[in-house]
C-alpha positions as CSV (number, residue, x, y, z in Angstrom):
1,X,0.0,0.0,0.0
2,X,1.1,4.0,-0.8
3,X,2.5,5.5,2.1
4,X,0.0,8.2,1.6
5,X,-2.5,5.9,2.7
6,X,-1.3,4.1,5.8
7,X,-0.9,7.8,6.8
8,X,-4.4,8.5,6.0
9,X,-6.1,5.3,7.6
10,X,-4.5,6.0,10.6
11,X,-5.1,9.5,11.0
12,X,-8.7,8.6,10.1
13,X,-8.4,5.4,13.1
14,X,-7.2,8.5,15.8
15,X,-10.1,10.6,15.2
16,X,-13.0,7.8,15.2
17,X,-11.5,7.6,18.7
18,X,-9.1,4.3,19.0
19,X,-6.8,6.1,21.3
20,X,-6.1,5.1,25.1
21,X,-8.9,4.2,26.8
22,X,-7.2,4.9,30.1
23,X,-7.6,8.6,30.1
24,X,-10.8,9.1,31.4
25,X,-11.3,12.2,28.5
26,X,-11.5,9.8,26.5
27,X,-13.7,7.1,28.0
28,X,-17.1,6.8,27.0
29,X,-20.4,7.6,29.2
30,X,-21.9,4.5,28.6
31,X,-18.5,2.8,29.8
32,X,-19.2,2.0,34.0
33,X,-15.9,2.8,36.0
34,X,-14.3,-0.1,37.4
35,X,-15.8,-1.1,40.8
36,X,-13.7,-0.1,44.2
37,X,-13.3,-2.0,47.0
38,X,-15.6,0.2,49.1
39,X,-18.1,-0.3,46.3
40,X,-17.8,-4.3,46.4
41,X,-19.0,-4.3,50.0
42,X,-22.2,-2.0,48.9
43,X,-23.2,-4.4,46.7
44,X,-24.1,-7.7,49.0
45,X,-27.8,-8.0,50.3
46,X,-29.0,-5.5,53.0
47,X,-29.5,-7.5,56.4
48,X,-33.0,-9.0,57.1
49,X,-35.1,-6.8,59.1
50,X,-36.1,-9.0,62.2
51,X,-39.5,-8.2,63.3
52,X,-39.9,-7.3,67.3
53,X,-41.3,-10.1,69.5
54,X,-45.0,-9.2,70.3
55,X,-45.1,-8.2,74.1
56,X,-46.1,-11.0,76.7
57,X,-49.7,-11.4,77.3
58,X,-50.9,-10.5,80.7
59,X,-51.8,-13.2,82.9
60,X,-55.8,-12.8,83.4
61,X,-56.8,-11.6,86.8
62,X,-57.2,-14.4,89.0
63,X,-61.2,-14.8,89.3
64,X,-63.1,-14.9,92.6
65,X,-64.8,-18.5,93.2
66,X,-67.7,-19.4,92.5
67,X,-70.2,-18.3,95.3
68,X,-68.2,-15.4,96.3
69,X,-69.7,-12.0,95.9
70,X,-69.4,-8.5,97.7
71,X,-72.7,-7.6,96.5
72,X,-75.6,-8.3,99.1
73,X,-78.5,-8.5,96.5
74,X,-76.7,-11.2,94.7
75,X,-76.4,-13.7,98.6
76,X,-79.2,-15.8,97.9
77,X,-78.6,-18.5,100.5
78,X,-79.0,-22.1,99.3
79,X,-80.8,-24.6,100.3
80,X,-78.0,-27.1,100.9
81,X,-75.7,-27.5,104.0
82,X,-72.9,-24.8,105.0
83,X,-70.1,-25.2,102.8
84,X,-67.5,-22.9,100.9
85,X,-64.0,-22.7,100.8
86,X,-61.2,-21.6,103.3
87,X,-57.7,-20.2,102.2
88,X,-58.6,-22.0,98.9
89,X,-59.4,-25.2,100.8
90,X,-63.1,-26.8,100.5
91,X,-65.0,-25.7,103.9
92,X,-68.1,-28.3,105.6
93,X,-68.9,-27.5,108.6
94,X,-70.1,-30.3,110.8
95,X,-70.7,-28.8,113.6
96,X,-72.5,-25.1,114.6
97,X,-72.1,-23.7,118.2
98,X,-73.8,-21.0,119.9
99,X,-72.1,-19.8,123.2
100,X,-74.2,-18.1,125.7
101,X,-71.5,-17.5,128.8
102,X,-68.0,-17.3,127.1
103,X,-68.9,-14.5,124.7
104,X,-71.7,-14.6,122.4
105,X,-70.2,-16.7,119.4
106,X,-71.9,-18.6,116.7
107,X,-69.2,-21.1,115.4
108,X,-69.0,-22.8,112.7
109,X,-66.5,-25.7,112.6
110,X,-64.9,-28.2,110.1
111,X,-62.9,-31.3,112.3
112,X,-62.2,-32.1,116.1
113,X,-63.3,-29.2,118.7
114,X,-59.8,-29.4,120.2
115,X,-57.8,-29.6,117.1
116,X,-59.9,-28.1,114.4
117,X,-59.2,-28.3,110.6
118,X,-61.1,-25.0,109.9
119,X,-62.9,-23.1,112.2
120,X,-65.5,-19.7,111.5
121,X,-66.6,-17.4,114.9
122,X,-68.7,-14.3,114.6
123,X,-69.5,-12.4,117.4
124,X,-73.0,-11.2,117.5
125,X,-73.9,-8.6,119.9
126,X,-77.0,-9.2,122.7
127,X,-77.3,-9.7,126.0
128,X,-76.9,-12.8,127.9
129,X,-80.3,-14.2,128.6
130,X,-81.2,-12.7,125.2
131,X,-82.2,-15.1,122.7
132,X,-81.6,-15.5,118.7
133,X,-84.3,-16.7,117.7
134,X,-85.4,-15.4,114.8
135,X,-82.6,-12.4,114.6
136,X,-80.6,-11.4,111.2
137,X,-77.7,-10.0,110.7
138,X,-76.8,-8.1,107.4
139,X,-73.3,-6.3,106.9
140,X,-72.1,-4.3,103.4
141,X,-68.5,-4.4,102.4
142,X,-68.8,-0.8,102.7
143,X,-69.6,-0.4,106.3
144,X,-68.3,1.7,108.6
145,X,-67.2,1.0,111.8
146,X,-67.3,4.0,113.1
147,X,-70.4,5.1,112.1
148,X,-72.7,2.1,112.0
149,X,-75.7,1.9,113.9
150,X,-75.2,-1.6,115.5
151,X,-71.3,-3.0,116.0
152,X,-70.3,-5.4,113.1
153,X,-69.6,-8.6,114.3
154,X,-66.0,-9.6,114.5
155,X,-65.3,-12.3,112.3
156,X,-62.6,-14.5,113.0
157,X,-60.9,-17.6,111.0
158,X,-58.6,-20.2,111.7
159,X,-57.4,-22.7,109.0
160,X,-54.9,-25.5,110.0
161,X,-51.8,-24.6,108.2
162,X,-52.8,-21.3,107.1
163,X,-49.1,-20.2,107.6
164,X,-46.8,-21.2,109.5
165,X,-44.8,-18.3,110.1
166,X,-48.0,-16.6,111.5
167,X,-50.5,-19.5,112.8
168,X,-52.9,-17.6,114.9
169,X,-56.5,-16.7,113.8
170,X,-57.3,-13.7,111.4
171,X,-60.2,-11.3,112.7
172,X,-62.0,-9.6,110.1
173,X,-63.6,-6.4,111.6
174,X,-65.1,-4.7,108.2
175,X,-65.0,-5.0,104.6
176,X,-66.4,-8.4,104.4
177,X,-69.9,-8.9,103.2
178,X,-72.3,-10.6,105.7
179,X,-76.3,-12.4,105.9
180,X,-77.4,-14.5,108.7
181,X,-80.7,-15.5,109.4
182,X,-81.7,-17.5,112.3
183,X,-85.0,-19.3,113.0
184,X,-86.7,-20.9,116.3
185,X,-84.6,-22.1,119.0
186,X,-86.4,-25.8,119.8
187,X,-84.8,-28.8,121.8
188,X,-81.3,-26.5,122.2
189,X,-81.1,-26.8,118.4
190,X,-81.1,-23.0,116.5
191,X,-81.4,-23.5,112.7
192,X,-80.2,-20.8,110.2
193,X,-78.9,-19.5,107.1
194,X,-75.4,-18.3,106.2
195,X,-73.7,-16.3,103.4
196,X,-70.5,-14.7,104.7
197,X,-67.7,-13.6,102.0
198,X,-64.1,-12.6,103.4
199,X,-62.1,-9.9,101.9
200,X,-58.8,-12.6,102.2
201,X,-56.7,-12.5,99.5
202,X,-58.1,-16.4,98.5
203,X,-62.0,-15.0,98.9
204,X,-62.9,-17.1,101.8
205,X,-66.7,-18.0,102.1
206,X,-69.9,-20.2,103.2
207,X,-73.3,-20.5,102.3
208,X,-76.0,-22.6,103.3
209,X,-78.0,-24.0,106.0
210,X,-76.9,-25.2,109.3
211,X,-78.1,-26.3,113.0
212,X,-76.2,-24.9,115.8
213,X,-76.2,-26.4,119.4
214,X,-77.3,-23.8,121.7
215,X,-75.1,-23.7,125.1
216,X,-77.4,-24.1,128.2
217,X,-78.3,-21.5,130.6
218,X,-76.5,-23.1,134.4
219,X,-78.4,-21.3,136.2
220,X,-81.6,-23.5,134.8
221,X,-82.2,-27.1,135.0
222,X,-81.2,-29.2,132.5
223,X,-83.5,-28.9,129.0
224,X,-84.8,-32.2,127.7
225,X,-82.5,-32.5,125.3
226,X,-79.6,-32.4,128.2
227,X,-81.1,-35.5,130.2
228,X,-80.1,-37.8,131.3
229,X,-77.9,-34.9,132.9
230,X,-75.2,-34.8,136.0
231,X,-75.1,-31.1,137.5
232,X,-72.2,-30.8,139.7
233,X,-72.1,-27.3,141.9
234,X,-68.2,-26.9,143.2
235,X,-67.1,-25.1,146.2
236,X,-63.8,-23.3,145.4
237,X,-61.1,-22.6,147.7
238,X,-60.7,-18.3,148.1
239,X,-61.0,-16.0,145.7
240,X,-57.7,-16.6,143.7
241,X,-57.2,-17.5,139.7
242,X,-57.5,-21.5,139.5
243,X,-57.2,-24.1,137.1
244,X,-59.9,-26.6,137.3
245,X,-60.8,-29.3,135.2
246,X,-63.6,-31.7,135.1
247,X,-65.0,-35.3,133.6
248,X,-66.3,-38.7,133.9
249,X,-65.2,-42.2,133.3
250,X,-67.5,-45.2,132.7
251,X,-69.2,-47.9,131.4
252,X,-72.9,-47.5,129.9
253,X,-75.3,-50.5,130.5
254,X,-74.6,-52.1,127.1
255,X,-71.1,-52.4,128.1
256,X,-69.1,-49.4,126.0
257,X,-66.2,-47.5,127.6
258,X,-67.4,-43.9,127.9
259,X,-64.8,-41.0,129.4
260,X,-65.0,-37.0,128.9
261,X,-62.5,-34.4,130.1
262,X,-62.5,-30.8,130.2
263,X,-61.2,-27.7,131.7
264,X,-59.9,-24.0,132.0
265,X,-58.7,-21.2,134.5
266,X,-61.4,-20.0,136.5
267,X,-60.9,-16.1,137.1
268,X,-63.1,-14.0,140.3
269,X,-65.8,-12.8,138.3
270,X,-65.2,-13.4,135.1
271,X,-68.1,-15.7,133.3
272,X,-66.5,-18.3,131.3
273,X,-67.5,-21.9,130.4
274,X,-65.7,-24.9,128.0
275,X,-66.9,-27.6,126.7
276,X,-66.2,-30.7,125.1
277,X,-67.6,-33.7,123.2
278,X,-65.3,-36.5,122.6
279,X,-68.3,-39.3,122.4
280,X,-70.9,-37.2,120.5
281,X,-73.7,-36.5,121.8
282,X,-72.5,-37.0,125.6
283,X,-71.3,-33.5,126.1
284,X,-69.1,-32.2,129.7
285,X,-69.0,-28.6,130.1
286,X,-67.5,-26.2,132.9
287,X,-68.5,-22.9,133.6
288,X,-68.3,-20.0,136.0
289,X,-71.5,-18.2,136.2
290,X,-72.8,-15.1,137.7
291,X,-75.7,-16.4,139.2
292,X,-75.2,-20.6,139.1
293,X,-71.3,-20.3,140.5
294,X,-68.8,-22.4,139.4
295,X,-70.8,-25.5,137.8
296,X,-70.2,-28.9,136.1
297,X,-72.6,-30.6,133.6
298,X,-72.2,-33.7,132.3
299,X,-75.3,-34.1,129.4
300,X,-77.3,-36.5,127.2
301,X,-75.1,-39.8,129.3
302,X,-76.3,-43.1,128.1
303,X,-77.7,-45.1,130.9
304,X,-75.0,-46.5,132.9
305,X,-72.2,-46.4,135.8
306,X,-70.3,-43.7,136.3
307,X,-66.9,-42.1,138.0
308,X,-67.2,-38.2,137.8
309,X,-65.0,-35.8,139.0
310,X,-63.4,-32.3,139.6
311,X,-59.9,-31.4,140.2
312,X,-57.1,-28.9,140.5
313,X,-53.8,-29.6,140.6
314,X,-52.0,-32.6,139.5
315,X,-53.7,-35.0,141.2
316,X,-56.1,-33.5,143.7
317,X,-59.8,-34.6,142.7
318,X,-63.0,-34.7,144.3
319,X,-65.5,-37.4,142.9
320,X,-68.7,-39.1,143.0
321,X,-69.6,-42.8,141.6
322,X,-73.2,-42.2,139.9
323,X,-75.5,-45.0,138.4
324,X,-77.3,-43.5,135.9
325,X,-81.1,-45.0,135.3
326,X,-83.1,-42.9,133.8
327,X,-83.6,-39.0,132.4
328,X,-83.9,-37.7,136.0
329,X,-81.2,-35.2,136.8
330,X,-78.6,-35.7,139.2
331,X,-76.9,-33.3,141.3
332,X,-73.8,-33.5,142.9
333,X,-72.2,-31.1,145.6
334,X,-67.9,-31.2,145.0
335,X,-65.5,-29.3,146.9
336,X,-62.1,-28.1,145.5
337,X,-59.6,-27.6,148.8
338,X,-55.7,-28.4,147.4
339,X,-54.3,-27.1,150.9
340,X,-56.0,-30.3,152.8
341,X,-54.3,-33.0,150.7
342,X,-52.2,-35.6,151.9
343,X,-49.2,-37.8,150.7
344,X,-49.1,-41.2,149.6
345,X,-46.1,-42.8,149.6
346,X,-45.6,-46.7,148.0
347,X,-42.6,-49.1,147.9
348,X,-42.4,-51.0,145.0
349,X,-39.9,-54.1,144.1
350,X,-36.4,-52.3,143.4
351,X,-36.6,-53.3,139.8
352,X,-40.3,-52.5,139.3
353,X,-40.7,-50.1,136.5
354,X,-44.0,-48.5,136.0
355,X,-45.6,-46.1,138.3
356,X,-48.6,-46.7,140.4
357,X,-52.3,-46.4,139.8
358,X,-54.9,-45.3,142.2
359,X,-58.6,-45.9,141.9
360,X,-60.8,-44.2,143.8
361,X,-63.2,-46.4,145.5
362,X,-67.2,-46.2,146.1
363,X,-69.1,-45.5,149.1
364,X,-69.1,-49.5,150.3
365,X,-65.5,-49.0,149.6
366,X,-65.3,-51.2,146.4
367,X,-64.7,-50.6,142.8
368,X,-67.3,-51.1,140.3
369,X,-66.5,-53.0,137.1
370,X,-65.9,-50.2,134.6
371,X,-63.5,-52.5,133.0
372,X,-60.7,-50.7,130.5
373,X,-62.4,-47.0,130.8
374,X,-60.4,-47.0,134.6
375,X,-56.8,-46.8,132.7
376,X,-58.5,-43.4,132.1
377,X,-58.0,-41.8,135.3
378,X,-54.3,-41.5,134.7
379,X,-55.6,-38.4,133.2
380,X,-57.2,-36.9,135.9
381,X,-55.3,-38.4,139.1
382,X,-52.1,-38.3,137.0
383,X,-50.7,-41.1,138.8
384,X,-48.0,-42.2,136.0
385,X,-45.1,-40.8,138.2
386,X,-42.2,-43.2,137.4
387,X,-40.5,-45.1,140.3
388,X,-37.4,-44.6,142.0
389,X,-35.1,-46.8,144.0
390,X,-38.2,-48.7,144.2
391,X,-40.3,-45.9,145.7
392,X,-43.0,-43.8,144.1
393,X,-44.2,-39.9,146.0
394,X,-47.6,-39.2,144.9
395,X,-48.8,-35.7,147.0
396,X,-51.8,-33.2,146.6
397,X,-54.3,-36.2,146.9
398,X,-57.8,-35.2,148.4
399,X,-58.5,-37.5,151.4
400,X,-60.5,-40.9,150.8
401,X,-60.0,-44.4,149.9
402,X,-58.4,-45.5,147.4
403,X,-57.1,-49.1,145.7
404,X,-53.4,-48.5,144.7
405,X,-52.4,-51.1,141.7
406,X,-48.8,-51.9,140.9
407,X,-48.8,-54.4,138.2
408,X,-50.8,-57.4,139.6
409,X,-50.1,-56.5,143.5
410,X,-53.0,-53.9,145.0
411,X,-54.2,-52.8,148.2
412,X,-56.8,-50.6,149.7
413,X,-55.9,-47.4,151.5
414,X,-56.7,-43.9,152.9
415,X,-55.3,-41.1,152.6
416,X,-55.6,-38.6,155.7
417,X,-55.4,-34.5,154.9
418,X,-51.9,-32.9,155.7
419,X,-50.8,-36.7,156.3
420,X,-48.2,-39.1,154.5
421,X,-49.4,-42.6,154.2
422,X,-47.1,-45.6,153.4
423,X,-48.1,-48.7,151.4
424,X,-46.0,-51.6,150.5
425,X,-46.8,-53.2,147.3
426,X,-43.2,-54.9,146.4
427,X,-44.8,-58.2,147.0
428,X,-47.9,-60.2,147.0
């Protein structure tokens, strides 16, 4: 080819733009500049948006139970026994009290008297020879202590257990909603209706029917429903606080052991009574009264032969052996005088182990067959006192006869006020 034209095809080459491609004058828009580094790391997938957890739900409120209410017009009481629950625990009463002498208490209680599972009080307001019968009692959440025409009822509730740290009753004196209804008083029995809702933090309540077992008036004869009834009237020793306790052991005429024990501080002129019924419906009751004195009642005993008693002390009693025949009434005079007791003291075999018993002994000076109910005496007489060196002390003992047992060696003895008696009973 010419010269001329190599010179001409590549000055034609230069302009159409073949030149270096690395000065940027001469790089074309359409041409993307080479990525960086930095621009590398722009280019990966943005991170996933995680969405927020939705918020916890809120545990519901935790619902009353059923048959709890604060509203008055909405207590309709049923037509079924007492029941409800306690501190979240199921509450049936089985037995309803109303106390005439110890403070004016209707009691409602679920278990043993003495050892109660779950036990309701209210204390209704009233005189002492007033009567229930037929009374109601209605109390709003929203009464006022303070203000309230009539005094609302103290309520008080113990639950076995209820917490340990802090085992003692819980009174209620206001914001708990109340109805109580009772009808006729007949045969010591005073039916009625209950709807009572505590403002506890597990909505304690009751509703229903129930019976409640009126407590006697002492200064009266025995009601029908008492009898066949021992009334004991007891002498007390000065006017000092004493302890006094009182019960029976026997055998009814079909031949079942029958024993009864109960007892309290007696104060100078302070009414009190207590009661207990370990062999339903035999009841034993002591109370101090303002016109009756200081009284014993043993009620509703099966026919039979009895051992009953008073005491103070540790072993000081005064008794009487009964035969009971029929419904009449009995009444027995007891005196309670500690500083007249006298000493019994018994040798024993040296290696003899168990204590002595003593059994006191009827008026001809024997003792009737009462069979096992006499290993109950240890309670009263307390005559478990262990021996030593052979030899067992037994003081405060009220003067009379007695048969003292050690193991299968007894004798008859008596024991003299302010005197100490020996006995041998180490042999046959």
């Amino acid at each position: 080819m010419p010269t001329s034209r190599i010179l001409i095809l590549t000055l034609a080459l230069a302009l159409l733009g073949c030149g270096d491609k690395s000065d940027p004058a001469t790089q074309s828009k359409h041409d993307p500049a080479p990525p960086s580094q930095g621009d590398a790391a722009t280019e990966k997938a943005p991170p996933r948006e995680v969405a927020p957890s939705p918020p916890a739900p809120t545990p519901p409120a935790p619902q009353p139970p059923v048959g709890w209410t604060q509203d008055l017009k909405q207590m309709r009481f049923p037509e079924t026994a007492a029941a409800g629950k306690m501190h979240g625990q199921p509450f049936q009463p089985q037995t309803g009290e109303v106390s005439r002498v110890r403070g004016r208490f209707l009691t409602l209680r679920q278990g043993e008297e003495f050892s109660p599972e779950v036990e309701v009080k209210i204390l209704l307001s009233g005189g002492k020879g007033d009567t229930f019968s037929g009374k109601s009692y209605e109390v709003a959440p929203d009464a006022n202590p303070a203000t309230a025409a009539e005094p609302l009822p103290p309520v008080t509730l113990f639950c076995k257990g209820q917490d340990p740290q802090n085992p003692e009753p819980v009174i209620f004196t206001s914001r708990y909603a109340l109805r109580l209804e009772f009808g006729q008083e007949s045969d010591g029995k005073l039916p009625g209706k209950i709807y009572l809702c505590l403002p506890d933090e597990t909505k304690s309540y009751v509703a229903g029917t129930f019976s409640a077992e009126v407590e006697p008036d002492y200064s009266k004869p025995p009601r029908p429903d008492e009898t066949p009834c021992v009334v004991g009237r007891i002498a007390l020793p000065g006017k000092q606080e004493i302890n006094v306790i009182t019960g029976l052991v026997g055998l009814t005429a079909d031949g079942t052991p029958v024993s009864n024990l109960t007892g309290t501080a007696l104060v100078p002129d302070v009414e009190t009574s207590v009661s207990s019924a370990t062999a339903p419906p035999q009841r034993s009751s002591l109370a101090q009264d303002a016109e009756a004195g200081c009284v014993c009642r043993h009620a509703r005993l099966s026919p039979g032969r009895y051992l009953v008693f008073v005491g103070s002390g540790d072993r000081y009693i005064d008794w009487r052996w009964v035969e009971v025949k029929d419904k009449a009434p009995l009444t027995l005079d007891f005196a309670l005088d500690p500083k007249a007791a006298g000493v019994l003291e018994v040798t024993l075999a040296k290696d003899a182990k168990d204590g002595v018993r003593l059994i006191p002994l009827d008026e001809a000076g024997k003792v009737p067959d009462i069979k096992e109910a006499l290993s109950l005496l240890s309670l009263a007489i307390k005559t478990d006192v262990p021996a030593k060196d052979g030899r067992v002390v037994l003081d405060g003992l009220r003067p009379g006869r007695y048969r003292a047992v050690a193991g299968a060696v007894e004798k008859d003895v008596t024991v003299k006020a302010k005197e100490t008696i020996k006995v041998d009973l180490s042999a046959p």
